[in-house]
N, C-alpha and C positions, 0 to 999 in steps of 0.2 A: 345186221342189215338184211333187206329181203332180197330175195333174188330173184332174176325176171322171172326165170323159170314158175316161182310161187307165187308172183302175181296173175301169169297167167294162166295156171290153174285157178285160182278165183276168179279171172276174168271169163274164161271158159265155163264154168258153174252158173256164173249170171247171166251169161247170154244163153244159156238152155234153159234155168226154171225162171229165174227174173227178167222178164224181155220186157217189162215197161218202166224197170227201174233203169233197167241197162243204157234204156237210149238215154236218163239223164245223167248217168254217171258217164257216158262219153264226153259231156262237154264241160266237165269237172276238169278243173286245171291238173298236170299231172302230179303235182305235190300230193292232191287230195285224192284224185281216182285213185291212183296205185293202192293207197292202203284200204281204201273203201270196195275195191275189188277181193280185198284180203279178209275186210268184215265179211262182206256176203259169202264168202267161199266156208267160214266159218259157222253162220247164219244158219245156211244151208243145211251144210255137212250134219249138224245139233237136229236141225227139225227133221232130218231123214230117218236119224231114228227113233224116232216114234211117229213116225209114218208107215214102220216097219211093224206094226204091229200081228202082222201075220205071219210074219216069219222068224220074229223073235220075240219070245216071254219076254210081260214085264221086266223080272228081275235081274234079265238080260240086259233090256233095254235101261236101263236106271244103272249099272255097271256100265254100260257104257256112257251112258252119259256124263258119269263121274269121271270117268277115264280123260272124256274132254273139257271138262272143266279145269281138270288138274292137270293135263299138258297145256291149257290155253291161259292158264294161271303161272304158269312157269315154275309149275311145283314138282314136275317131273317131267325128263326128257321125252321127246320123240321123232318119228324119224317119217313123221306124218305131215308133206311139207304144207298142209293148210293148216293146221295144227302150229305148227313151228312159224310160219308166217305171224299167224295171227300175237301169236305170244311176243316175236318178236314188236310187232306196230303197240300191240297193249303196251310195252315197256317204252319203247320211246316215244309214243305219244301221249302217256300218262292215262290211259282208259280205266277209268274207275275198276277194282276187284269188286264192289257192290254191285254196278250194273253189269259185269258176267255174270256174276253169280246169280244176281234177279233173272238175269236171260234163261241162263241152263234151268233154273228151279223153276222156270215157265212154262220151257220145255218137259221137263218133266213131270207137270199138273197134266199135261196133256195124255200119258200115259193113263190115267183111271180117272180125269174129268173130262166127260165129253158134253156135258150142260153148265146152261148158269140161269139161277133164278133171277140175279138182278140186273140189270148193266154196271152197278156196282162191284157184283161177282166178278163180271167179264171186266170191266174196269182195273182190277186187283192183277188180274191176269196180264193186261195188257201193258200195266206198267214193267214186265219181263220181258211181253213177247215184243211188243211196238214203243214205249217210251223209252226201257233202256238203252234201245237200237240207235232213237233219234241222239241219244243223252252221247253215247259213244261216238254216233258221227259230228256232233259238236266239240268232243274233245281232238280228231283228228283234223277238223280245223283250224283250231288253236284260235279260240274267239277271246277275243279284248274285255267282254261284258260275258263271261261265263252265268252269271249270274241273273242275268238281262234276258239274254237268248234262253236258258233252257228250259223256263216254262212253258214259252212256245214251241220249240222242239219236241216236247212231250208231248202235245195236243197236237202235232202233226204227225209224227207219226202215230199216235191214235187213232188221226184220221185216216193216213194209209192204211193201216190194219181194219178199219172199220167197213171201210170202201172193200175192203178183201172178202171176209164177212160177208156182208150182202150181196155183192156179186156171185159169190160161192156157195151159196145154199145147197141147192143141188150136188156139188161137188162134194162138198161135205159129208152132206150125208149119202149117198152110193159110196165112198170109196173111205169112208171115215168112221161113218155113224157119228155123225157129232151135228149136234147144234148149235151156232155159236149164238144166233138172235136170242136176248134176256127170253128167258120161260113169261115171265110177268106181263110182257111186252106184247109176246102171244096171246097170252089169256085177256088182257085186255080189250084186245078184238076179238074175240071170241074165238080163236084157233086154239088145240092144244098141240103139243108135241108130236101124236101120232100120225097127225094128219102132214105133217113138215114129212115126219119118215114116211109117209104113202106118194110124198111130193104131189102132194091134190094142192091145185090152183084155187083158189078164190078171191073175191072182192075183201075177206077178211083177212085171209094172208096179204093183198096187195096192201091193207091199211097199216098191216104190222111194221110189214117191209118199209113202208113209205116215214113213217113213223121213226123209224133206226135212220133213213136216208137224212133227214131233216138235223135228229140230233146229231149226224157225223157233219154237215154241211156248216154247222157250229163250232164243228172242234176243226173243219177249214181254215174258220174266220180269224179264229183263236191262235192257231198256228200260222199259217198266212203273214198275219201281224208282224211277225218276230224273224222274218226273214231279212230283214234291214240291218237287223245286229250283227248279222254274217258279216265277213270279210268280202269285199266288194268282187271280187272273184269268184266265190263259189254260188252268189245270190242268184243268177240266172239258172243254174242248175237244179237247184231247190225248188225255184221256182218253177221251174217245167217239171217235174216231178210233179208239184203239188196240183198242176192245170193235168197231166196225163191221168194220174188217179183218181182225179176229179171229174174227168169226162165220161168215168161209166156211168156216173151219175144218170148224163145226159141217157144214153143206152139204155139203161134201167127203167128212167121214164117210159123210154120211146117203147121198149115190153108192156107197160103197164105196168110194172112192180114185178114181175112175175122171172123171178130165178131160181124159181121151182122147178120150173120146164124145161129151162134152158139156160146156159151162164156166158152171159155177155162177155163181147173179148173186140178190143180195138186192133182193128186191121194195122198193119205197119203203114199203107197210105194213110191213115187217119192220122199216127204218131206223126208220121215225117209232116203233115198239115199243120198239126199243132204247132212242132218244133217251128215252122219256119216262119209262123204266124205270133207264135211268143217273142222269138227271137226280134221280128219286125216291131211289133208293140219295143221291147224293151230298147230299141235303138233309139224312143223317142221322149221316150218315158221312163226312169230309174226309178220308180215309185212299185216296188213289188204285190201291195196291193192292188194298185189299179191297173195294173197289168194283169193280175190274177184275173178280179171280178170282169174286166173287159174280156179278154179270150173265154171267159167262162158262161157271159153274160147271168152273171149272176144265180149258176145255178138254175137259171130258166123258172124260177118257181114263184116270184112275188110279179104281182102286178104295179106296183109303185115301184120295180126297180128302175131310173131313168140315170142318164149323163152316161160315164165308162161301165154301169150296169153292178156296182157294189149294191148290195141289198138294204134296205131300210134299216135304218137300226135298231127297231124292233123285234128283227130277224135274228140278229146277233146276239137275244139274251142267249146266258148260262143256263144250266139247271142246278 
């Protein structure tokens, strides 16, 4: 069993690097916050290091990373109470050994990849770093249609990590050197890489940027969808989640695409706006779609969006 103590060290963890996941994992019933505070604490703890890349050698960092996969696997003891936390939730809420292990080997791509040529590349990636996250917070759910929900789960959190991604350019690269926008993606608009690391603004980075906004705005739609299958208790949470990482959308626009310059970041008045504004939509309406595309107005980008502001279904192919 976890002990408060361990949960609020992950609780503590989230509200200092995760502050727009945080506001929705407050209104998570406590069955489900608790241990999803003990995800992120874990989440965390993995992407610190290889964030650390200045202060510790690769081969350090890959040593450690295995160290926490195998105390998070329950393959050896520790005395690391996020660590110990999280092994303990893995076991009793049945979290896949596949999707840790996709996690940490995500994590660890990130150690000596800091490009990707395709979105298929980053795609590959993201089912470690943002699908298996979604896949795991559906099993401490304990959903009735496991098999229902989790293709949407995976395209939402795609979409969160995608929305991070674009936002974070600029962060990325000062404090990373990483690109996460596909290389192909660039060169299509005529940008190359170097010009991402000189962080020079243009009309053609804005079209690349805009470009990545449109196909993540899909893996919304895609995810979005599958919030129903949730347990009628946690669907509001999800759901504000998926409208708060969706809002820098709005932000992004209102730059002009431009997060080369500068990286957009929602005020806590704007969160607590949203919060009280979803919350009102959802007292009247349990349809998590049209609650989405209403508070969201549809992503603000089609002119034929009309009624609660879902997008044309045009909008909504695949690739």
């Amino acid at each position: 069993m976890v002990g408060r103590g361990q949960v609020a060290e992950g609780k503590r963890i989230q509200r200092r690097t995760g502050k727009t996941f945080h506001v929705a994992t407050r209104v998570l019933p406590e069955r489900i916050r608790r241990p999803t505070y003990v995800l992120y604490g874990f989440f965390r703890m993995a992407d610190e290091v290889v964030d650390a890349e200045e202060t510790a050698p690769p081969e350090e960092q890959r040593a450690e990373l295995d160290r926490l996969r195998r105390a998070a696997l329950g393959e050896e003891p520790t005395d690391d109470p996020v660590l110990d936390a999280f092994a303990t939730v893995r076991e009793e809420r049945g979290i896949a050994d596949e999707d840790v292990n996709a996690f940490v080997d995500a994590m660890e791509s990130d150690i000596d990849t800091d490009r990707y040529e395709t979105y298929a590349d980053l795609e590959a990636y993201m089912d470690g770093s943002a699908a298996a996250v979604g896949r795991m917070m559906t099993a401490i759910m304990d959903i009735d249609r496991p098999e229902t929900a989790l293709p949407h789960a995976t395209k939402l959190g795609e979409a969160f990590q995608m929305t991070n991604f674009i936002r974070d350019v600029r962060e990325d690269v000062i404090e990373r050197d990483r690109i996460y926008l596909p290389l192909e993606t660039l060169r299509e608009h005529g940008v190359d890489e170097q010009q991402i690391l000189d962080l020079e603004f243009d009309e053609n980075v804005a079209a690349a940027i805009r470009s990545e906004l449109e196909r993540t705005e899909r893996l919304y739609e895609e995810g979005v969808a599958g919030i129903k299958y949730l347990p009628e208790d946690c669907q509001f949470a999800v759901l504000l989640a998926a409208v708060l990482y969706a809002d820098h959308h709005r932000l992004i626009r209102k730059l002009g695409y431009d997060t080369v310059s500068t990286t957009p970041d929602l005020t806590f008045r704007r969160k607590i706006a949203l919060l009280v504004r979803t919350r009102w939509k959802w007292q009247w309406n349990r349809d998590p779609e049209a609650v989405f595309y209403e508070v969201t107005n549809g992503f603000d980008t089609d002119p034929s969006h009309h009624g609660h502001g879902r997008p044309d279904p045009t909008f909504a192919r695949t690739d």
